[in-house]
LUMKOLLO-513488 format. One line per 3 residues: their letters; for each residue y, x, z negated of C-alpha. Coordinates in Angstrom, 3 decimals. Example, Ala and Ser with C-alpha at 12.3 -4.5 7.8 and 13.67 -1.06 7.14 Angstrom:
# residues 2
AS) -4.500 12.300 -7.800  -1.060 13.670 -7.140
# end
This chain:
# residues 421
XXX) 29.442 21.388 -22.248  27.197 18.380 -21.714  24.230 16.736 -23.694
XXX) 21.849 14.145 -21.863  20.664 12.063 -24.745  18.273 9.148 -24.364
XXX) 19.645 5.804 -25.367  17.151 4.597 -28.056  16.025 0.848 -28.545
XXX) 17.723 -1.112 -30.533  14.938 -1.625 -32.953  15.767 2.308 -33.826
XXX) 19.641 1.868 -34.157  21.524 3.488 -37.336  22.674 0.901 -39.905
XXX) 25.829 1.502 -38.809  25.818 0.708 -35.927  27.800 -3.103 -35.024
XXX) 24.388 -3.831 -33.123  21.698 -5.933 -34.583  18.699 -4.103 -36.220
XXX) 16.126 -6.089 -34.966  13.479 -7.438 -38.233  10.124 -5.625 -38.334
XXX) 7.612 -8.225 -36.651  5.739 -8.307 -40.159  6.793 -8.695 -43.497
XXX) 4.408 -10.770 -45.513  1.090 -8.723 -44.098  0.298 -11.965 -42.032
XXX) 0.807 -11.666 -38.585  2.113 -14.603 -36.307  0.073 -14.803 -33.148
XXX) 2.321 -17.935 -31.570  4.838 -17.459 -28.566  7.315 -17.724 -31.295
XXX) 7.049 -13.842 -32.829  8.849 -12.932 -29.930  11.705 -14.684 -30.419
XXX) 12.813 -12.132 -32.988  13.273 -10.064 -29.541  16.592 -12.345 -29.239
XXX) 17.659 -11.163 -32.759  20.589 -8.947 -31.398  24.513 -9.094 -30.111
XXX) 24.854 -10.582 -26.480  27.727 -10.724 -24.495  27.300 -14.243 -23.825
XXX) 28.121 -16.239 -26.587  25.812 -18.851 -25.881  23.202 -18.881 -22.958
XXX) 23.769 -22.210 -21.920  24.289 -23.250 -18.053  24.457 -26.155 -16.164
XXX) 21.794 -28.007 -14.431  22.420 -29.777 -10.950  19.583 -32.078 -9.315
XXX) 19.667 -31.803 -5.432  17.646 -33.971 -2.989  16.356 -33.331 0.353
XXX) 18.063 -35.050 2.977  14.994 -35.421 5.587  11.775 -36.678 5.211
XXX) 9.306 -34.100 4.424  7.146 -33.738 7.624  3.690 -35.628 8.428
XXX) 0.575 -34.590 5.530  3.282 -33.719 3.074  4.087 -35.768 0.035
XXX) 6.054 -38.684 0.838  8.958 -39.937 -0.860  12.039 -39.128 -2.726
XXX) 12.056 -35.068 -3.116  14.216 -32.774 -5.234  15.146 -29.578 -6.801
XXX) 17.002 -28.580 -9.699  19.675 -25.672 -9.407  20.221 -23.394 -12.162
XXX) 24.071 -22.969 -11.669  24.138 -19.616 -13.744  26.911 -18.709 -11.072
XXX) 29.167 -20.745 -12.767  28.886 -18.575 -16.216  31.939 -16.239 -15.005
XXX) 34.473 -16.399 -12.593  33.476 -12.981 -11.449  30.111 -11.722 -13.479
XXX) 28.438 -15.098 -12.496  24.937 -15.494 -12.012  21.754 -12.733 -12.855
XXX) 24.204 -9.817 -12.725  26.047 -11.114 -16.329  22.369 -11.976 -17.384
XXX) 21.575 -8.722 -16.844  24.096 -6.982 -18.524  24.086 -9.967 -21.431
XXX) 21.962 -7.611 -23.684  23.529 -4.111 -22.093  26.816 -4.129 -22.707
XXX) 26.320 -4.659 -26.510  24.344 -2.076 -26.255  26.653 0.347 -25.119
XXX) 29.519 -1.089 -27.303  26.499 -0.220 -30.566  26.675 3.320 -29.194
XXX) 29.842 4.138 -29.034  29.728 4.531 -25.423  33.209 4.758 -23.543
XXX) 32.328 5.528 -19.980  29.624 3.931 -17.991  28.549 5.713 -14.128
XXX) 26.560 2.806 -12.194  26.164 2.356 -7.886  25.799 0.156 -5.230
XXX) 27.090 -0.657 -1.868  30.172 -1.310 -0.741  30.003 -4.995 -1.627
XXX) 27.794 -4.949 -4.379  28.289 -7.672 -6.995  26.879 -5.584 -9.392
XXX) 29.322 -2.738 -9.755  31.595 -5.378 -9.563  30.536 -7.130 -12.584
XXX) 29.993 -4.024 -14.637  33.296 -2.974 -13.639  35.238 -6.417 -15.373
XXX) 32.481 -6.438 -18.251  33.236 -2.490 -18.837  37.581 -3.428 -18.672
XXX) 36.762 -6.374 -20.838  34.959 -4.551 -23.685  37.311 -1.383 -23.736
XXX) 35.104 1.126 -21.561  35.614 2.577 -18.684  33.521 2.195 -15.207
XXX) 32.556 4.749 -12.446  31.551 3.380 -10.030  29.732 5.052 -7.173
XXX) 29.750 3.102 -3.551  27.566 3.340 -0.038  29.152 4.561 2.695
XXX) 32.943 4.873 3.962  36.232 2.525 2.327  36.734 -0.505 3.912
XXX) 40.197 -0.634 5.977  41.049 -3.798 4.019  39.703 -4.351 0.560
XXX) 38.167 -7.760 -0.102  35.294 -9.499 -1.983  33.530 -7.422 -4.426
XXX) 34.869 -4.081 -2.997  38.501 -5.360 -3.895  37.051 -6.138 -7.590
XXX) 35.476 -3.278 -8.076  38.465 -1.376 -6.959  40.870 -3.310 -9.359
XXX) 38.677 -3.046 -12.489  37.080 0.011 -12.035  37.065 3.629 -10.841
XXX) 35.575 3.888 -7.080  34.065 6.753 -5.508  32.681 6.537 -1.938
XXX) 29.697 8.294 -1.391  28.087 9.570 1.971  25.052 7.826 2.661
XXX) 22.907 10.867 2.797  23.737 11.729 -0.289  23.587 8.200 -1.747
XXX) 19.793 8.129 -0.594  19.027 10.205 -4.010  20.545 7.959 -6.204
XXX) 19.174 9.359 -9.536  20.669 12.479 -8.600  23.940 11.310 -7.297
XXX) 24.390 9.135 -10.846  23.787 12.026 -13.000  25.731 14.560 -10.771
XXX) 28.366 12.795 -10.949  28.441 11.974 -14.729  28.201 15.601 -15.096
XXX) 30.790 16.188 -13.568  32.857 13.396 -15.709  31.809 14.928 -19.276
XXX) 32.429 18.456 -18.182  35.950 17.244 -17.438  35.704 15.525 -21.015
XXX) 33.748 17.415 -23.102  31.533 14.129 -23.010  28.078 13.673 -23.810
XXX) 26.039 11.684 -21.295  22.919 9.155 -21.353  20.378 7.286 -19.340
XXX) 20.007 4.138 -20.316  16.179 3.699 -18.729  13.388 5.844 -19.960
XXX) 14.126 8.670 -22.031  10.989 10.676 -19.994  13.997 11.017 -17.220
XXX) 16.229 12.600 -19.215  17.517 16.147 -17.664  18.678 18.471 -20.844
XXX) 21.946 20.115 -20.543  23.315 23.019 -22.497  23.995 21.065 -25.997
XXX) 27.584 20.601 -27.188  28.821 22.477 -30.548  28.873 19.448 -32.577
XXX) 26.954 16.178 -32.708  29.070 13.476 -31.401  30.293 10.992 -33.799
XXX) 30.201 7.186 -32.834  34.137 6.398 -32.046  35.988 3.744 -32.744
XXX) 36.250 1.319 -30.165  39.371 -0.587 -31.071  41.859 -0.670 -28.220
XXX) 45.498 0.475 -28.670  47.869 -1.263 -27.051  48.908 0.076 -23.652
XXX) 46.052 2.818 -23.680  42.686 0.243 -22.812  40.545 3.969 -23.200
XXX) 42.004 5.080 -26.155  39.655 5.994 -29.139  39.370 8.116 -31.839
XXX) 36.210 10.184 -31.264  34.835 11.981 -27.885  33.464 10.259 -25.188
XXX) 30.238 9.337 -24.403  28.895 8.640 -20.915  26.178 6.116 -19.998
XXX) 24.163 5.901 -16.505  23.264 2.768 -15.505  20.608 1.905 -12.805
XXX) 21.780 0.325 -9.181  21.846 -3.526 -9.843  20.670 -3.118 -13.444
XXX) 17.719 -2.492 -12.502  16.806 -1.583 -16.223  14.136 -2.743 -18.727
XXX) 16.986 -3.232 -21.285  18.411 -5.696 -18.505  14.713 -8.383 -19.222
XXX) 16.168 -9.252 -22.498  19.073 -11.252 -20.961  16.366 -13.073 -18.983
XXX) 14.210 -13.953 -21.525  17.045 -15.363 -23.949  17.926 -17.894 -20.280
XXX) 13.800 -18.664 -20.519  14.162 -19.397 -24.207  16.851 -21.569 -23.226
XXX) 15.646 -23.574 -20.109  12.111 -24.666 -22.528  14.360 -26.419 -25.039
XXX) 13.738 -30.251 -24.864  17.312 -30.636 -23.427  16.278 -28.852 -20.439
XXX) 13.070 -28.465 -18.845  11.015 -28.500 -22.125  7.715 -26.779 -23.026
XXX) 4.903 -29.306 -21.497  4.891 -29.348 -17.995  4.580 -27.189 -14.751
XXX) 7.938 -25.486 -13.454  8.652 -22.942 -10.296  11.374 -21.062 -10.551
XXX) 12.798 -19.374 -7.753  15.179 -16.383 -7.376  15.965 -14.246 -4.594
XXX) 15.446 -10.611 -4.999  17.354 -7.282 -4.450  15.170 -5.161 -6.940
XXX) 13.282 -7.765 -8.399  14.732 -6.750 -12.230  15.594 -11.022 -12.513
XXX) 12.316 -11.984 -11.366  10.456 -10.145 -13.702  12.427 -10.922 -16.765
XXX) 11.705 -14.661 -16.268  8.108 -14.228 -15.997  7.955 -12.154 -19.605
XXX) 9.757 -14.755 -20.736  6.987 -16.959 -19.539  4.213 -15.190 -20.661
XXX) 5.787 -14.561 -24.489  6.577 -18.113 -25.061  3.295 -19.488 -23.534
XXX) 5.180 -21.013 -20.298  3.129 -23.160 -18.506  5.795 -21.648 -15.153
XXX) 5.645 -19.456 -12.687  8.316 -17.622 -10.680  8.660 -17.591 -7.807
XXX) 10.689 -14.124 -6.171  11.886 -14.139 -2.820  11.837 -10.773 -1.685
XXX) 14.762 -9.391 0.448  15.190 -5.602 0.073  11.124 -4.418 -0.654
XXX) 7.910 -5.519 0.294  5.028 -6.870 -2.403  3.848 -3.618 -3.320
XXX) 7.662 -1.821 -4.045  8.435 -5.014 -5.957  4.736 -4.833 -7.723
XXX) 5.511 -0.841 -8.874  8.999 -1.666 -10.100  7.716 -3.996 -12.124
XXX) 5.053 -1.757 -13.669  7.494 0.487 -14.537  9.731 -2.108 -16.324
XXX) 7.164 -3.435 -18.099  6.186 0.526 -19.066  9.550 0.824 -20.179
XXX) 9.999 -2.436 -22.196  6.679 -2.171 -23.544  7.830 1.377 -24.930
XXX) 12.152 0.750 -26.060  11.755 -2.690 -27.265  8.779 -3.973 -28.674
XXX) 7.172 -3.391 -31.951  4.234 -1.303 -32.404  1.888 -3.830 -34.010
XXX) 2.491 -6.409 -31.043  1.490 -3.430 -28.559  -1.791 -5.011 -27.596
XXX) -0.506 -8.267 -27.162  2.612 -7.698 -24.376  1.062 -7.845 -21.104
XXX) 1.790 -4.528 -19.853  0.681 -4.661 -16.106  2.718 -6.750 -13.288
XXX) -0.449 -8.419 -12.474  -0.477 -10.371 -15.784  3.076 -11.572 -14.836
XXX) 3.444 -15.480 -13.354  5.283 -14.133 -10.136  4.243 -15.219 -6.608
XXX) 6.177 -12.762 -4.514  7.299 -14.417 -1.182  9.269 -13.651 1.826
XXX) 12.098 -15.278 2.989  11.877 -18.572 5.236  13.065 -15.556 8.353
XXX) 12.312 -12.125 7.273  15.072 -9.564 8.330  16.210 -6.395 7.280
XXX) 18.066 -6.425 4.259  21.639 -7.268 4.968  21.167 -8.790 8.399
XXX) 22.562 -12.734 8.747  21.149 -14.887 11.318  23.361 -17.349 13.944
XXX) 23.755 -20.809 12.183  23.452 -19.657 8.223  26.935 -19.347 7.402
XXX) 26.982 -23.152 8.657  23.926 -23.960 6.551  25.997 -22.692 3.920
XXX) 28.900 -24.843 4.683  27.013 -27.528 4.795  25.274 -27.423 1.703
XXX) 28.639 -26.741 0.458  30.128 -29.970 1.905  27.368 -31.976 0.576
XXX) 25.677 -30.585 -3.008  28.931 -28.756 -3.894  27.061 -25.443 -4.589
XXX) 28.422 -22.158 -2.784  25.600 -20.027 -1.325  25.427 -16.702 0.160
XXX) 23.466 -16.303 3.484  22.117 -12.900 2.038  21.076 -13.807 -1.044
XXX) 20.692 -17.258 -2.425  20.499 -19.190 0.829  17.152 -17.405 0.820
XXX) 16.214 -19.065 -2.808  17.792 -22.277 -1.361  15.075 -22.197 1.492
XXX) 12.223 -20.902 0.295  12.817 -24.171 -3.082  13.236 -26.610 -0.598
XXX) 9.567 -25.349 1.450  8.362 -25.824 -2.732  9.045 -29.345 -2.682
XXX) 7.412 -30.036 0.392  4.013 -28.095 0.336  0.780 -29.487 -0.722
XXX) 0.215 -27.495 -4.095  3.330 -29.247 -5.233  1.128 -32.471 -5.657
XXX) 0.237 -31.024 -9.100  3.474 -32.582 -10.653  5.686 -29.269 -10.874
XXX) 9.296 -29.191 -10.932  11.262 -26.681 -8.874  14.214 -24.872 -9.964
XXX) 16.388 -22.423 -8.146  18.224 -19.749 -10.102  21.758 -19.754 -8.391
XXX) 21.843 -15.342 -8.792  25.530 -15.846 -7.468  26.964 -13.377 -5.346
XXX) 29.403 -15.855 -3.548  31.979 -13.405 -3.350  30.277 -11.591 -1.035
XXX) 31.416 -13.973 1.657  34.681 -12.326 2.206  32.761 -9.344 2.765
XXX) 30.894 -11.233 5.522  33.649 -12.555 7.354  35.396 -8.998 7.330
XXX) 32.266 -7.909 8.974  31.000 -10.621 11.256  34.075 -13.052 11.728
XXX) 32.387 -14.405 14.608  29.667 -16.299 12.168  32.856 -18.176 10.926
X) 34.364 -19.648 13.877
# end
């Protein structure tokens, strides 16, 4: 028999567990009211050792057209693709504060979805192999005759289940049919990771389950020495535990060796549920950012990407911050620093246009940065527009956040091998 439990914050975590308690906000009986009270937020285990990534300058190689500024323009490049061979990019930000998390709680199994190329069950998959759980992971549509790009990944570091896309359309109740199915098989206990509120109960196991040791045994990567425990895991992390791994890359970007504290900075990032986005602008807004992001949307229009972020914010608001600082997180989207944008050539999602896979080669060639026409060629665009449009003239700098993704190219070319000839 099954249990769905809710995964609580980590403020709430036993002693015992090998995750980081955070420290109650106030000790002394004065209260902080400076940005930097919510760096104890970053008091926990990441995966990422250190959140440091590389900055790359690019110019513009024509002249910016007649009434726009004149002069030398240029962008910087947040090369947060280069962070992992494979988990590159927002996906291992994502997951920089969640798979701690799961290791904390003993879990063993984690059920997570996407489509067929998704670089997100792909990068759960090698984080999940890495850290001695196992992934299930649940993928749009039919197998590919020939396994490349993130399909082949996910394939070779996880467990891969192809669902039909009618089903797939209720994703909340594919995930937790299917984990259901996995603990019954197990005698597991399973958990959403997002809000508890969600949480379907289950006839309740005999026992309590006891946290297991995670050590691996040789030969045996699944091995442990208690029962299992199942985690669910949003499509593309699209989780309020998943902000904290953007806010520690904010923290890091307004150190002096960066992009500092004093002036204006846009950041763009392309969107597929917006999750990135939003954790950059509470970043913002809790250190006192004079930025703004901006999100380029690809798979939602304003309002979708406006409610999701309501709802992370909801959550966040709720698993992870303090009670006495309730009144000062800024729990609506609309108190956010995000400009929400469409692409340079709106499209449905997924659809590449003649001539960007040679944009992409040629920004390849020249800046030595990989790009994806579905993703981050759409950042590329919409930063270079940035540098060229009148309300740059107040002195901001423009940064794109590389999301990586550039595996997704072999997908491409399985698909539409005529854009690469």
């Amino acid at each position: 028999m099954s249990l769905i439990l809710p995964i609580w914050p980590i403020a709430f975590v036993q002693s015992n567990s090998s995750v980081k308690i955070i420290p109650s906000i106030v000790r002394t009986g004065e209260r902080d009211h400076g940005p930097g009270r919510w760096k104890l937020l970053l008091d926990r285990e990441w995966l990422l050792p250190d959140p440091a990534t590389k900055l790359k300058e690019v110019y513009l190689e024509e002249e910016p057209k007649a009434g726009k500024r004149s002069g030398t323009l240029s962008f910087h490049v947040i090369r947060d693709d280069l962070l992992h061979p494979i988990m590159g990019g927002n996906k291992l930000r994502k997951l920089d504060a969640i798979i701690p998390f799961f290791q904390g709680h003993g879990i063993t199994d984690v059920v997570t979805c996407g489509g067929c190329q998704s670089a997100h069950t792909a990068a759960v998959a090698v984080a999940c192999a890495e850290h001695g759980m196992r992934a299930h992971l649940l993928l749009r549509g039919e197998r590919p005759v020939i396994p490349t790009g993130y399909n082949l990944v996910a394939g070779m570091y996880g467990q891969v289940t192809y669902i039909p896309r009618s089903e797939y359309s209720e994703r909340k109740s594919m995930l937790q049919k299917h984990a259901v199915r996995i603990s019954d098989a197990n005698s597991a206990s399973v958990a959403w990771l997002h809000s508890p509120e969600l949480c379907a109960e289950l006839p309740i196991p005999d026992s309590q389950p006891t946290v297991p040791d995670m050590r691996v045994a040789s030969g045996d990567l699944y091995k442990s020495s208690g029962p299992r425990k199942i985690a669910i895991l949003n499509e593309g992390a699209g989780e309020s535990f998943a902000l904290l791994g953007l806010i520690r890359l904010v923290d890091y970007l307004s150190q002096p060796s960066c992009f500092g504290t004093e002036g204006i900075l846009r950041i763009v990032v392309d969107c597929g549920t917006g999750t990135t986005a939003v954790g950059l602008a509470l970043g913002i807004v809790l250190f006192g950012l004079h930025w703004q992001v901006v999100g380029v949307m690809l798979a939602d229009n304003c309002e979708g990407y406006k409610r999701h972020a309501e709802s992370l914010l909801s959550e966040f608001r709720q698993q992870s911050v303090p009670k006495e600082l309730y009144c000062d997180f800024p729990c609506r989207g609309d108190n956010l620093p995000i400009i929400w944008r469409e692409r340079c050539r709106p499209r449905k999602f997924g659809k590449i246009y003649a001539g960007e896979i040679g944009a992409c080669q040629h920004i390849a060639q020249s800046n030595g940065i990989l790009l994806d026409p579905i993703y981050t060629l759409a950042g590329w665009e919409v930063a270079q527009e940035l540098c060229c449009e009148e309300e740059s003239k107040d002195g901001a700098k423009v940064a794109l956040l590389h999301t990586g993704g550039t595996l997704g190219l072999f997908g491409l070319a399985q698909r539409f091998p005529h854009h690469f000839e």
